[in-house]
Every structure is written in C-alpha cells, then in structure tokens.
PDB file of N, CA, C and O in Angstrom:
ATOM      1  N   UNK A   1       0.840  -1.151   0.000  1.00  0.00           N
ATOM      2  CA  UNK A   1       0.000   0.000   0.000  1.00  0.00           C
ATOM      3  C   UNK A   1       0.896   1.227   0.000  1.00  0.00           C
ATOM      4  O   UNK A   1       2.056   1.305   0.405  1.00  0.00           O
ATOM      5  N   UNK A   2       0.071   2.243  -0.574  1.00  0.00           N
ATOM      6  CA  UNK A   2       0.885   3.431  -0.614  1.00  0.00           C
ATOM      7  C   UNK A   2       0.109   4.444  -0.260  1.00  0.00           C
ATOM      8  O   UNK A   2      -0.986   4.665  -0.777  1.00  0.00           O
ATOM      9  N   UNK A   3       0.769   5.317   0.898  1.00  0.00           N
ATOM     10  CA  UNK A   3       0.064   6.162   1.039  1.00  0.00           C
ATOM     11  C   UNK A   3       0.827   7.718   0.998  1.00  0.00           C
ATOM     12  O   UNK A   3       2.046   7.670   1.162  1.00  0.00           O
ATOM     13  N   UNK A   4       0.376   8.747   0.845  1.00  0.00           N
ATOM     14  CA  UNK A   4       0.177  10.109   0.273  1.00  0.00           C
ATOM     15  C   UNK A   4       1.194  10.853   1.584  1.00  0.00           C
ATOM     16  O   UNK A   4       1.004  10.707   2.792  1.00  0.00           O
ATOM     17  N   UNK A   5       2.116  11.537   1.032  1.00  0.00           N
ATOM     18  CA  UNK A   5       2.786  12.045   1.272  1.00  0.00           C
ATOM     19  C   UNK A   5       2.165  13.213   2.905  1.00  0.00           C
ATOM     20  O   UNK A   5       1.319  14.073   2.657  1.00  0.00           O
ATOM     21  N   UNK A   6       2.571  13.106   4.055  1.00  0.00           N
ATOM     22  CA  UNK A   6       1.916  14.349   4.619  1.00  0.00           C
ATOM     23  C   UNK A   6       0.740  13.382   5.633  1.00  0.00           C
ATOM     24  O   UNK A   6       0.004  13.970   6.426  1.00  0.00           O
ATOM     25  N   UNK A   7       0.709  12.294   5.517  1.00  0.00           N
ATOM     26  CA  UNK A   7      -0.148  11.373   6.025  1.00  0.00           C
ATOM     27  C   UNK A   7       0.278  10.355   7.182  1.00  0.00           C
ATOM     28  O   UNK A   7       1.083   9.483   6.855  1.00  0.00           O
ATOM     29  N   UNK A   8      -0.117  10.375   8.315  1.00  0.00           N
ATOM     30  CA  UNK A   8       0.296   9.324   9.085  1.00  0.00           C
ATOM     31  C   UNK A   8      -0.175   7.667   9.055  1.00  0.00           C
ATOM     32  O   UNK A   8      -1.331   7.297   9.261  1.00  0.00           O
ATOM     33  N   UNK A   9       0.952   6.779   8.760  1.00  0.00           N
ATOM     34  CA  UNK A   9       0.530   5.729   8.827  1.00  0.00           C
ATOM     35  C   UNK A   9      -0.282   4.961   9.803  1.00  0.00           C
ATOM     36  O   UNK A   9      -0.918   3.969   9.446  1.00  0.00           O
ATOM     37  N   UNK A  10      -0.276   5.534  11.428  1.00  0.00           N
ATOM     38  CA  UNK A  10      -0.900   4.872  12.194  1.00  0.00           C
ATOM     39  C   UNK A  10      -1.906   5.240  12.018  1.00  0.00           C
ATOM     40  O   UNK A  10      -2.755   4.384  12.268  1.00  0.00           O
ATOM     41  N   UNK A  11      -2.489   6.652  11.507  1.00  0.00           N
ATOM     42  CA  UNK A  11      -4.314   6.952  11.269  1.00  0.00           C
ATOM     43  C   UNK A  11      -4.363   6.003  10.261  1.00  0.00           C
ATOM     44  O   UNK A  11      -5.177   5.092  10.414  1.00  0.00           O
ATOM     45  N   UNK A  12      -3.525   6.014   9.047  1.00  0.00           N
ATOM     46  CA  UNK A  12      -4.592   5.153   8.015  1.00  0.00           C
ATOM     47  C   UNK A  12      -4.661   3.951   8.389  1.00  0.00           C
ATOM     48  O   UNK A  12      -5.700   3.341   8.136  1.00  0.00           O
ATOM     49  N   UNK A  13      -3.594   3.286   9.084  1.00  0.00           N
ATOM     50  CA  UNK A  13      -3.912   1.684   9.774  1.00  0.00           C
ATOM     51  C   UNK A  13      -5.534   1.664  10.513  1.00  0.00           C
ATOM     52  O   UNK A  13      -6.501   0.968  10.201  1.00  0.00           O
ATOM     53  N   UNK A  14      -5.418   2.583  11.467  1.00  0.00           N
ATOM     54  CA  UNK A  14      -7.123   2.514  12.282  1.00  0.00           C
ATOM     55  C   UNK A  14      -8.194   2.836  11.641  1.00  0.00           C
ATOM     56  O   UNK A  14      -9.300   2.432  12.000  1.00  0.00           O
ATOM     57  N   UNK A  15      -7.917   3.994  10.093  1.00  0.00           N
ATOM     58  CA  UNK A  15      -9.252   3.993   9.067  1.00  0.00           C
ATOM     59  C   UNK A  15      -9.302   2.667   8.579  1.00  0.00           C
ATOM     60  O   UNK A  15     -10.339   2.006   8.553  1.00  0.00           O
ATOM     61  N   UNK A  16      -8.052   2.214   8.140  1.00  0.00           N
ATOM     62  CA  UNK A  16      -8.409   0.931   7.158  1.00  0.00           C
ATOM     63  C   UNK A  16      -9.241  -0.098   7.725  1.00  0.00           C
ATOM     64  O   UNK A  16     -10.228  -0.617   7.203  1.00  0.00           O
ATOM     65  N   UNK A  17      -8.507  -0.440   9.349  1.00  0.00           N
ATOM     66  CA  UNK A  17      -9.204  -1.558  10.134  1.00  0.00           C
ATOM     67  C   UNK A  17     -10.530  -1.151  10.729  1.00  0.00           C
ATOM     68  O   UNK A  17     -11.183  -1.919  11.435  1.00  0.00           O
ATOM     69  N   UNK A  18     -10.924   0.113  10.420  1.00  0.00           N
ATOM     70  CA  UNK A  18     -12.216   0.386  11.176  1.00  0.00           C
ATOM     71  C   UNK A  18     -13.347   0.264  10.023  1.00  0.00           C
ATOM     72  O   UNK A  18     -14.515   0.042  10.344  1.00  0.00           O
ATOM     73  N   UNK A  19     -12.789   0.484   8.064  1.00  0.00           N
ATOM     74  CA  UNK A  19     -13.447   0.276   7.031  1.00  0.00           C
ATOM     75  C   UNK A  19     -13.728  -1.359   7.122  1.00  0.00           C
ATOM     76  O   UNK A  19     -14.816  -1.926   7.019  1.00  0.00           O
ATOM     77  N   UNK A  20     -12.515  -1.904   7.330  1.00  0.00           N
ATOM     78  CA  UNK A  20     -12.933  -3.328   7.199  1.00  0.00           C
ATOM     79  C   UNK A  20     -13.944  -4.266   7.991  1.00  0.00           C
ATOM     80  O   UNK A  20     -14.621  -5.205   7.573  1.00  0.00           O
ATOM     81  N   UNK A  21     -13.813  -3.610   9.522  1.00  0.00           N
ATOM     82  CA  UNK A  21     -14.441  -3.824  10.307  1.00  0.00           C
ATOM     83  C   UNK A  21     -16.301  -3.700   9.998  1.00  0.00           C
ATOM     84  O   UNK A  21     -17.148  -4.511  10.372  1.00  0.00           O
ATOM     85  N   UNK A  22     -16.511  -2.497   9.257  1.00  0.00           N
ATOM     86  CA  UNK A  22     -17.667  -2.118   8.732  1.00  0.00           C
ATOM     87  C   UNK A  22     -17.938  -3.077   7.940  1.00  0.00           C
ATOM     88  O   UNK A  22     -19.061  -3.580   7.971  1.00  0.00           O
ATOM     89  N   UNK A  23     -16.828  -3.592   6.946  1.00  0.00           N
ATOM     90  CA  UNK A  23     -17.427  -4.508   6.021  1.00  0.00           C
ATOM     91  C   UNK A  23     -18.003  -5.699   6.356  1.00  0.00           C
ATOM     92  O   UNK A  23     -18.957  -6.294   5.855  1.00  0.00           O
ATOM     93  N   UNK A  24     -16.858  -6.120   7.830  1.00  0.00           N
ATOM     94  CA  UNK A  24     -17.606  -7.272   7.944  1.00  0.00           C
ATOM     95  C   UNK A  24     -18.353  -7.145   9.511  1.00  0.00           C
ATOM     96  O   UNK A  24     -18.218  -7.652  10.624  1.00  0.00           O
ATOM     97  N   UNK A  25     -19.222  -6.130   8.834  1.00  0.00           N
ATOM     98  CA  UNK A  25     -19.898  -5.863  10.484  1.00  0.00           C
ATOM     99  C   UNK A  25     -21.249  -6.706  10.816  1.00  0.00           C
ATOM    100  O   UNK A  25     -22.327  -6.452  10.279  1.00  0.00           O
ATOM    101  N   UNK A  26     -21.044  -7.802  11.824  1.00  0.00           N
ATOM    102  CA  UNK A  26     -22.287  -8.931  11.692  1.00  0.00           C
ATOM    103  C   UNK A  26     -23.690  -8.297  11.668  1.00  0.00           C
ATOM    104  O   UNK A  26     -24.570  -8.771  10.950  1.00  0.00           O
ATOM    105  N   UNK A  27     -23.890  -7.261  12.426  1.00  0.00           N
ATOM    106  CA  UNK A  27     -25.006  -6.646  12.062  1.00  0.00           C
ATOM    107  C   UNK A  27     -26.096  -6.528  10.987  1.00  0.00           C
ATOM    108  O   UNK A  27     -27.325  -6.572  11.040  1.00  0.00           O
ATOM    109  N   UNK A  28     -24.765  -6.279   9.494  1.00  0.00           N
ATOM    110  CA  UNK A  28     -25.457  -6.342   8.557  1.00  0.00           C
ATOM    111  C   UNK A  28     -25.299  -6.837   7.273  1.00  0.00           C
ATOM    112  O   UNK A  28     -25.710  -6.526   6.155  1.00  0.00           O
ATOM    113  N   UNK A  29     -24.702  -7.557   7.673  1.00  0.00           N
ATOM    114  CA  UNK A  29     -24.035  -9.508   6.968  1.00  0.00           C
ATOM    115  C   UNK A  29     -24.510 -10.307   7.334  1.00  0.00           C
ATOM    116  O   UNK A  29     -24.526 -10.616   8.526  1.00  0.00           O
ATOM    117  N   UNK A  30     -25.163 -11.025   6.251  1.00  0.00           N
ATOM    118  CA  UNK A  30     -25.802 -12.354   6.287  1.00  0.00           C
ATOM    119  C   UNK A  30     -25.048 -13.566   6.051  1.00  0.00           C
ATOM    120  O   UNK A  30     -24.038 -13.569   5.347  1.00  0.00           O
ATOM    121  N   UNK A  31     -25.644 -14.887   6.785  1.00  0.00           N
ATOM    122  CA  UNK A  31     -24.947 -15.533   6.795  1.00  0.00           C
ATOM    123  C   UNK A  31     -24.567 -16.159   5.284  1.00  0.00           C
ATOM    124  O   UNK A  31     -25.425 -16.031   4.411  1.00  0.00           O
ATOM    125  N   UNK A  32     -23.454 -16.753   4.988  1.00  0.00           N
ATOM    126  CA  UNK A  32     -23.298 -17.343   3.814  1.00  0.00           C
ATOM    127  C   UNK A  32     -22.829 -16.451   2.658  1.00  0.00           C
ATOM    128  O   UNK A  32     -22.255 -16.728   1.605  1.00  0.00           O
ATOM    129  N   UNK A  33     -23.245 -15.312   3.175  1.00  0.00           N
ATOM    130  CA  UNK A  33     -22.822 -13.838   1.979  1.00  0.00           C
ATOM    131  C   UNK A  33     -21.098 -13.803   1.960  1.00  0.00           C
ATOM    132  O   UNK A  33     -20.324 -13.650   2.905  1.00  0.00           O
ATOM    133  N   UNK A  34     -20.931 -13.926   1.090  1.00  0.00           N
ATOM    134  CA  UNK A  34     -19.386 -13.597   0.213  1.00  0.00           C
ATOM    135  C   UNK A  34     -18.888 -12.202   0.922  1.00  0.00           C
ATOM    136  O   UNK A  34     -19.675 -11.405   1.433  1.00  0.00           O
ATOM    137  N   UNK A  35     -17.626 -12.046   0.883  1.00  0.00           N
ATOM    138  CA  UNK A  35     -16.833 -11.061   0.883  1.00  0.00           C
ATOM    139  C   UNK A  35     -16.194 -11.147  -0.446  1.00  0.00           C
ATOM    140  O   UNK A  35     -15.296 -11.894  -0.834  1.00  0.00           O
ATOM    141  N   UNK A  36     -16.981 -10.040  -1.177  1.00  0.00           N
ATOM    142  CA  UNK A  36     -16.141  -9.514  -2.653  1.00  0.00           C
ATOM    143  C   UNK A  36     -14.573  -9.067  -2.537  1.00  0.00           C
ATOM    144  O   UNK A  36     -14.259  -8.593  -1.445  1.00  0.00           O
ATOM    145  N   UNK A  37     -13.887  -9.130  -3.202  1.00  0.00           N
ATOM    146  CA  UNK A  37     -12.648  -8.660  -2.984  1.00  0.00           C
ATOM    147  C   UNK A  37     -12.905  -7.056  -3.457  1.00  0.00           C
ATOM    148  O   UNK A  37     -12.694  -6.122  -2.684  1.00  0.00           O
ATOM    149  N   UNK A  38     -13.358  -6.888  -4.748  1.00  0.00           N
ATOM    150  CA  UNK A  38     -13.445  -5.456  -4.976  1.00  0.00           C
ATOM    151  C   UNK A  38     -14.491  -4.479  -4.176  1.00  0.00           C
ATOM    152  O   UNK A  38     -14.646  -3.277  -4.387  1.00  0.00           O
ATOM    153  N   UNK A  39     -15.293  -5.431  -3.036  1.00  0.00           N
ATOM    154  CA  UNK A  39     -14.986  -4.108  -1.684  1.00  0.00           C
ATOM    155  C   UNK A  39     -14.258  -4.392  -1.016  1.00  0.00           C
ATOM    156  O   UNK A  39     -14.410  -3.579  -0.105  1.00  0.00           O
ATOM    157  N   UNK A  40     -13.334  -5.134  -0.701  1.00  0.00           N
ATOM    158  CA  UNK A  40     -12.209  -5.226   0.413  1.00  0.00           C
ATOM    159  C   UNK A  40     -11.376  -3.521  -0.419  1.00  0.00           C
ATOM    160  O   UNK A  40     -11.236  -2.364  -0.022  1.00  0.00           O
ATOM    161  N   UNK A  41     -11.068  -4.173  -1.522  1.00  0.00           N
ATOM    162  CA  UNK A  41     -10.601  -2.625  -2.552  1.00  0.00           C
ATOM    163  C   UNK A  41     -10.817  -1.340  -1.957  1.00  0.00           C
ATOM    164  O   UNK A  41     -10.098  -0.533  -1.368  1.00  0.00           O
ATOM    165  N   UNK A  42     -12.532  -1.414  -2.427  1.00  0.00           N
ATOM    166  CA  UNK A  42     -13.061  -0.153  -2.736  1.00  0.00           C
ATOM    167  C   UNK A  42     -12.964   1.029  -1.207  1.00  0.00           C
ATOM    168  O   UNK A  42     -12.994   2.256  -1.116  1.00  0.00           O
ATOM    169  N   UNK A  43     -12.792  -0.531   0.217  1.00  0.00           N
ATOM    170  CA  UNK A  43     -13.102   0.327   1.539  1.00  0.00           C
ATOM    171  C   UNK A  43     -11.568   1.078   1.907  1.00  0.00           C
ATOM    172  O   UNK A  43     -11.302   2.243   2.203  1.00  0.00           O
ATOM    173  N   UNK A  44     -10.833   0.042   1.770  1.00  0.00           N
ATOM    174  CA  UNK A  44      -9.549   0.775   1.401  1.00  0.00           C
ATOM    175  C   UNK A  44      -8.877   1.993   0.294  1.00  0.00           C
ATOM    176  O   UNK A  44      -8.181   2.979   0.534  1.00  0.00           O
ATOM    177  N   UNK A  45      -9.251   1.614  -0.593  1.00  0.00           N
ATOM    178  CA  UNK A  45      -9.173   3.140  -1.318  1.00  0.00           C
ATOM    179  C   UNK A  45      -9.791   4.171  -1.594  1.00  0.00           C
ATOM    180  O   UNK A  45      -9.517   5.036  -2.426  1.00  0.00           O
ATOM    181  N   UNK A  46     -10.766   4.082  -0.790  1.00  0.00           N
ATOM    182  CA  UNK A  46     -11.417   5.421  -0.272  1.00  0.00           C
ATOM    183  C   UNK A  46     -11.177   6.023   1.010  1.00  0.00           C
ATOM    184  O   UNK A  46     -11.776   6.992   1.475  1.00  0.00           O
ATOM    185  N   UNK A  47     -10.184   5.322   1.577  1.00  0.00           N
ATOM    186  CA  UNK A  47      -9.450   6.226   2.584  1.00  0.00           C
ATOM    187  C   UNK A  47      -8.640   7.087   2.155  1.00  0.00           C
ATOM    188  O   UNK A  47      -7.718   6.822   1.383  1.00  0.00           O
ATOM    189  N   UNK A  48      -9.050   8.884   2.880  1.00  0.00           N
ATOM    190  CA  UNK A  48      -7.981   9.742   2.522  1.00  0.00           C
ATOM    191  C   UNK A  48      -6.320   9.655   2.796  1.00  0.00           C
ATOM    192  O   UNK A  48      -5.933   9.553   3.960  1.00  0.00           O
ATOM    193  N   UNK A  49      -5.540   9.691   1.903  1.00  0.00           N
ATOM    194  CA  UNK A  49      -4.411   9.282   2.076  1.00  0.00           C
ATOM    195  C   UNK A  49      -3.820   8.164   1.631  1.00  0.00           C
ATOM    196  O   UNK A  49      -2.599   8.021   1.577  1.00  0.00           O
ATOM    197  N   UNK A  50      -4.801   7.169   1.230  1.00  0.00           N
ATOM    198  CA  UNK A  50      -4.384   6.414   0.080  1.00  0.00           C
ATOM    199  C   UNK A  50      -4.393   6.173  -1.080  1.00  0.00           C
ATOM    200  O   UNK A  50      -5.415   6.073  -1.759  1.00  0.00           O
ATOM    201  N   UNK A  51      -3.201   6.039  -1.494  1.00  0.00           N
ATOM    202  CA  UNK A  51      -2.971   6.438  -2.585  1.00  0.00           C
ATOM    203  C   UNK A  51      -2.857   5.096  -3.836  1.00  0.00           C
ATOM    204  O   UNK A  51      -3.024   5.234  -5.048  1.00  0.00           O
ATOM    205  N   UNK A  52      -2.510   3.760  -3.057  1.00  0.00           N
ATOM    206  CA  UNK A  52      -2.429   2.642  -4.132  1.00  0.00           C
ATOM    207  C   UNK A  52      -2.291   1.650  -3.247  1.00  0.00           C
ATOM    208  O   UNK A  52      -1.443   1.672  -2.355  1.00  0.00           O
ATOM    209  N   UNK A  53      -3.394   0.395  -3.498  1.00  0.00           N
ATOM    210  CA  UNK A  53      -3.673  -0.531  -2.854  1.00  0.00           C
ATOM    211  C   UNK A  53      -3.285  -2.169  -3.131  1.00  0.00           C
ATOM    212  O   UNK A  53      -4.115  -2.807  -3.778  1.00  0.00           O
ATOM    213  N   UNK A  54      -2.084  -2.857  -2.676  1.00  0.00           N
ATOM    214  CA  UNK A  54      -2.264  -4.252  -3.685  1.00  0.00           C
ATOM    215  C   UNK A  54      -2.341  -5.402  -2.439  1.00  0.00           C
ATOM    216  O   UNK A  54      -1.637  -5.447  -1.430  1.00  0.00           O
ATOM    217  N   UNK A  55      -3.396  -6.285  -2.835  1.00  0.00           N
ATOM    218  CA  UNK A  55      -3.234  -6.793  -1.259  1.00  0.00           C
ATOM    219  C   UNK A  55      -2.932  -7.941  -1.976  1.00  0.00           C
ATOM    220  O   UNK A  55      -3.356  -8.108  -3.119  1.00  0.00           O
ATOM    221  N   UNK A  56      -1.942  -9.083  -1.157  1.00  0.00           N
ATOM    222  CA  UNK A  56      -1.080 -10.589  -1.091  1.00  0.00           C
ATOM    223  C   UNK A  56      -2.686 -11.807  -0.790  1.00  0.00           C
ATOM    224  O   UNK A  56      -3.101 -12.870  -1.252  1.00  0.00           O
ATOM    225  N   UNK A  57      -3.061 -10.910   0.134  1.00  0.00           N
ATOM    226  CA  UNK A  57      -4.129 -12.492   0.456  1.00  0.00           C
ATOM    227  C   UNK A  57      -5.359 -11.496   1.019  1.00  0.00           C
ATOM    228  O   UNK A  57      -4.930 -10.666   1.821  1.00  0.00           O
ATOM    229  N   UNK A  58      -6.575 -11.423   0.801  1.00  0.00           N
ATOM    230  CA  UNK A  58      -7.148 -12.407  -0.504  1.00  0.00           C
ATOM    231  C   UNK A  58      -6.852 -12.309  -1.918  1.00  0.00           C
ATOM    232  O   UNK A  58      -6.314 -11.217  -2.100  1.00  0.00           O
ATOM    233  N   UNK A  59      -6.959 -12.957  -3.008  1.00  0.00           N
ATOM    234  CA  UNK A  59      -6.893 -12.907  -4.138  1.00  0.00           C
ATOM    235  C   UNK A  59      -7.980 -12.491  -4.981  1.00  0.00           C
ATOM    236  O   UNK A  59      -7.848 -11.727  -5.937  1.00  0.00           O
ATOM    237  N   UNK A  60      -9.312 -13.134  -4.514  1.00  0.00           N
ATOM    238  CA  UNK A  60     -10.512 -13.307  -4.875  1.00  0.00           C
ATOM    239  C   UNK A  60     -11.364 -13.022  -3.821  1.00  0.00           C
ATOM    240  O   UNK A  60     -10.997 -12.739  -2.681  1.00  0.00           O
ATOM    241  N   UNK A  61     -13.089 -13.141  -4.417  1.00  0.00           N
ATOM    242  CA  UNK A  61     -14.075 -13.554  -3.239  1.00  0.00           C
ATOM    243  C   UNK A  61     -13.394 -14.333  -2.116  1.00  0.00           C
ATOM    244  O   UNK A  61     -12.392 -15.045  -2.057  1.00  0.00           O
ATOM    245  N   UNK A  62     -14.176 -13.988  -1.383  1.00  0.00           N
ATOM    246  CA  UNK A  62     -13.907 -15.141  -0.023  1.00  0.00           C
ATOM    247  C   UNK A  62     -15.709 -16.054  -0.064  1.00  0.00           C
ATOM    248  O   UNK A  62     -16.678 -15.322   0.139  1.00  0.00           O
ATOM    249  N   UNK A  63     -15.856 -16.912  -0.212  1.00  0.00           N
ATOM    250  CA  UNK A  63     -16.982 -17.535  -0.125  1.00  0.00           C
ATOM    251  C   UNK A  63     -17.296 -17.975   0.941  1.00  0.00           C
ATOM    252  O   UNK A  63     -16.441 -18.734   1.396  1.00  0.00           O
ATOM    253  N   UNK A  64     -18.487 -17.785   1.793  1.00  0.00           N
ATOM    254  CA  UNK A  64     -19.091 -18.495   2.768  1.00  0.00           C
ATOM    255  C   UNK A  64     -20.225 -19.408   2.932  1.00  0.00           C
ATOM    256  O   UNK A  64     -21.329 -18.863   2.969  1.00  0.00           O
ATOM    257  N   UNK A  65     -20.165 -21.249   3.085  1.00  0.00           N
ATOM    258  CA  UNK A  65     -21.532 -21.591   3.353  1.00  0.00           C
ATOM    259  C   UNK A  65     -22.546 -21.054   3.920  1.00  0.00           C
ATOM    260  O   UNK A  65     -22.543 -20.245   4.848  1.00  0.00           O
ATOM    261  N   UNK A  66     -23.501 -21.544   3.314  1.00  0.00           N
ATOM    262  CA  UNK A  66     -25.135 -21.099   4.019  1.00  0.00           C
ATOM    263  C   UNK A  66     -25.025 -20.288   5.312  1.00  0.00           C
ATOM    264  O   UNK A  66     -25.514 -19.195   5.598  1.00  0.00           O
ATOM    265  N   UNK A  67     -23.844 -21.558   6.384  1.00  0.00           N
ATOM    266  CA  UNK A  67     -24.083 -21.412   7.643  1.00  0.00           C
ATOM    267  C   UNK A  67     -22.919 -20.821   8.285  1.00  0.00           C
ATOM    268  O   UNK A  67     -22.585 -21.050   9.447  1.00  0.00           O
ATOM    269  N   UNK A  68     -22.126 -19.802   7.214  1.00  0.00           N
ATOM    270  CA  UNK A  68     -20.868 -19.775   7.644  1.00  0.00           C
ATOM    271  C   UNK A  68     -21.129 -17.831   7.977  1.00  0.00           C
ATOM    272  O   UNK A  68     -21.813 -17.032   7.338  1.00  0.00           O
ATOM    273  N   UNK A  69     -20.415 -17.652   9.003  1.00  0.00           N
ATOM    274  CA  UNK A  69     -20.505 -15.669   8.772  1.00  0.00           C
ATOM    275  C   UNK A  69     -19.220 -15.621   8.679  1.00  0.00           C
ATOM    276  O   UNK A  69     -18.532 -16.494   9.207  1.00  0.00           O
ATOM    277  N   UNK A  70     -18.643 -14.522   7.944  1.00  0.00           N
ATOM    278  CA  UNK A  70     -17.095 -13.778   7.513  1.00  0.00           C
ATOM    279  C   UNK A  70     -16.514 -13.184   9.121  1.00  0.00           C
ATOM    280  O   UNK A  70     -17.101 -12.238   9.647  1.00  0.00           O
ATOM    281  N   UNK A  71     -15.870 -13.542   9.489  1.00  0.00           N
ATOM    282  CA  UNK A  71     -15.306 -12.480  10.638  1.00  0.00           C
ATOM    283  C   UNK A  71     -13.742 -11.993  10.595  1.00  0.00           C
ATOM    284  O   UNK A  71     -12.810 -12.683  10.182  1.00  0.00           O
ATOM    285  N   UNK A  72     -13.651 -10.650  11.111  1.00  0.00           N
ATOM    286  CA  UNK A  72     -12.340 -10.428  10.720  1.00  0.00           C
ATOM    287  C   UNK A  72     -11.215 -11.104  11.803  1.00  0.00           C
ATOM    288  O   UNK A  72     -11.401 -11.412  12.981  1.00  0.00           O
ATOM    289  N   UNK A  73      -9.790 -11.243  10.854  1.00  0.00           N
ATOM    290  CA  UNK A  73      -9.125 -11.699  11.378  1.00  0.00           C
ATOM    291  C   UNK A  73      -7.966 -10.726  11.492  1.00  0.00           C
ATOM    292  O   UNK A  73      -7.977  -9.497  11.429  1.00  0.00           O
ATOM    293  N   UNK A  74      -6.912 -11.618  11.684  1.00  0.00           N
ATOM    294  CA  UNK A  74      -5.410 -10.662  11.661  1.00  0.00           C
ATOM    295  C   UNK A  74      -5.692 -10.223  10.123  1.00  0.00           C
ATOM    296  O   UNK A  74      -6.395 -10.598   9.185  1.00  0.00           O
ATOM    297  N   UNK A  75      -4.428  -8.888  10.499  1.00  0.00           N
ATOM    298  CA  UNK A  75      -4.471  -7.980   9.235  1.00  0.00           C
ATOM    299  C   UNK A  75      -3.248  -7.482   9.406  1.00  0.00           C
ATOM    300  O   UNK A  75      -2.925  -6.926  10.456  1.00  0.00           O
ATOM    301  N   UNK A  76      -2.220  -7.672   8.107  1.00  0.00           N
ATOM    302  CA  UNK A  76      -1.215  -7.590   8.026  1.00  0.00           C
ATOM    303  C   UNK A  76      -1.072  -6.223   6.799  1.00  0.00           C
ATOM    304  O   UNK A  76      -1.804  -6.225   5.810  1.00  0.00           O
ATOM    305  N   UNK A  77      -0.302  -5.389   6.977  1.00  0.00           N
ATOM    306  CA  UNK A  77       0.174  -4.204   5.736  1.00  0.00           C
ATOM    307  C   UNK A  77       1.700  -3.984   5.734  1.00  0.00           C
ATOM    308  O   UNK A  77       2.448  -4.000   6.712  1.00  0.00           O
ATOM    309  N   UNK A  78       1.965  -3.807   4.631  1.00  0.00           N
ATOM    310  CA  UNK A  78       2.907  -3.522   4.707  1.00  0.00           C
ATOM    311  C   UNK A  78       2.740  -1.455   3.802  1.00  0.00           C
ATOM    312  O   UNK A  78       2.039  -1.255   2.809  1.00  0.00           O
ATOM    313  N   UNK A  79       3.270  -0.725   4.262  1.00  0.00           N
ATOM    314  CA  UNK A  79       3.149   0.405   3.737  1.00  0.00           C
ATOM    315  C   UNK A  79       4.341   1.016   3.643  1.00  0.00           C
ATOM    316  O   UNK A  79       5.237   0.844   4.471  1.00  0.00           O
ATOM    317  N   UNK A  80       4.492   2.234   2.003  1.00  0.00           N
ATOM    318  CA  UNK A  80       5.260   3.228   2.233  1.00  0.00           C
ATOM    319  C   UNK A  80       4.647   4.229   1.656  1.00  0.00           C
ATOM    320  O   UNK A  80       3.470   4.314   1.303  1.00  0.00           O
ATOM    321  N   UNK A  81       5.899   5.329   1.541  1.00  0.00           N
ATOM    322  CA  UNK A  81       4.987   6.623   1.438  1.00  0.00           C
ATOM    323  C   UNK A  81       5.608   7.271  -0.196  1.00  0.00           C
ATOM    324  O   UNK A  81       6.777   7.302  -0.579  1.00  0.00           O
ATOM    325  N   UNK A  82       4.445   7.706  -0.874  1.00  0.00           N
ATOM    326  CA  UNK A  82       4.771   8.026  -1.754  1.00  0.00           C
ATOM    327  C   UNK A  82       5.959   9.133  -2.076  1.00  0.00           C
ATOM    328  O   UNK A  82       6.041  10.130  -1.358  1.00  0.00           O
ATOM    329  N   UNK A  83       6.688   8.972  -2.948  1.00  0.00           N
ATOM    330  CA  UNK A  83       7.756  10.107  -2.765  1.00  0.00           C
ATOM    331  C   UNK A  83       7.256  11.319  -4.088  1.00  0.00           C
ATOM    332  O   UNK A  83       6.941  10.879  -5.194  1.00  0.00           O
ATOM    333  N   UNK A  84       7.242  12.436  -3.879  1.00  0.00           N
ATOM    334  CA  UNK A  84       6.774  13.206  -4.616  1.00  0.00           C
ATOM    335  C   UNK A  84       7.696  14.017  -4.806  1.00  0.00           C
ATOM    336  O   UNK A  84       7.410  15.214  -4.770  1.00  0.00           O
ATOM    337  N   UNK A  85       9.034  13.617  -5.057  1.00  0.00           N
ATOM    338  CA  UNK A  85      10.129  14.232  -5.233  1.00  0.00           C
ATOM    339  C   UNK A  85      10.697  13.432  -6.620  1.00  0.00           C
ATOM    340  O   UNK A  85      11.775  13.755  -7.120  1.00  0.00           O
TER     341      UNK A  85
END
C-alpha cells in the first residue's frame, strides 16, 4: 500500500481496520454472503491518504456456506509513502 505524502501511517492503519471492520460488520451480513474482494478494494481506497492498494491475500471472493458468517481476522500491511520528489 501506498500512502500520500503528509499522512500518518498509524491513522490510516485505524481507518483501514475500522473500514474493514464495517465490512464485515455482523449486524449487517448475512450468513453465507461472500466477501467480494473489490470491496475489500473499494473500503480501502477510499481512505484519505491512500494512494495505491495491492493486497497478497485475498486474491478473490472469499466464499461463505449457508451457515458460515465472515469475521475479521489478523491484518497484516505492509506500507510506504509516496515520494513526490
């Protein structure tokens, strides 16, 4: 990930994990419902300050049985900062 010059990495770590958190917020996730990858994307790059997103794992959907709910797990980044020089 890359983020925008002028930006602290520890805020965008707690936007990112608080977007993801939303995504997979049981509240309003049903059971068996997929996690798309292109919103894992979309919640992440709509954080201000980021600037370019490539994530290692997932690759794809994440699929869940009927009886299965998505919950978040560890979350690993690796980040630097864009150089605008």
């Amino acid at each position: 990930m890359i983020i925008s010059e002028g930006f602290n990495s520890q805020d965008i770590l707690e936007k990112i994990k608080s977007a993801l958190n939303n995504l997979l917020n049981i509240d309003t996730r049903e059971m068996g419902e997929a996690l798309r990858i292109s919103d894992v994307y979309a919640a992440i790059d709509n954080i201000e300050g980021v600037e370019h997103v490539e994530l290692d794992s997932p690759k794809e959907t994440i699929k869940a049985s009927i009886s299965e709910l998505l919950v978040m797990g560890n979350i690993n980044f690796r980040m630097s900062v864009k150089d605008n020089g």
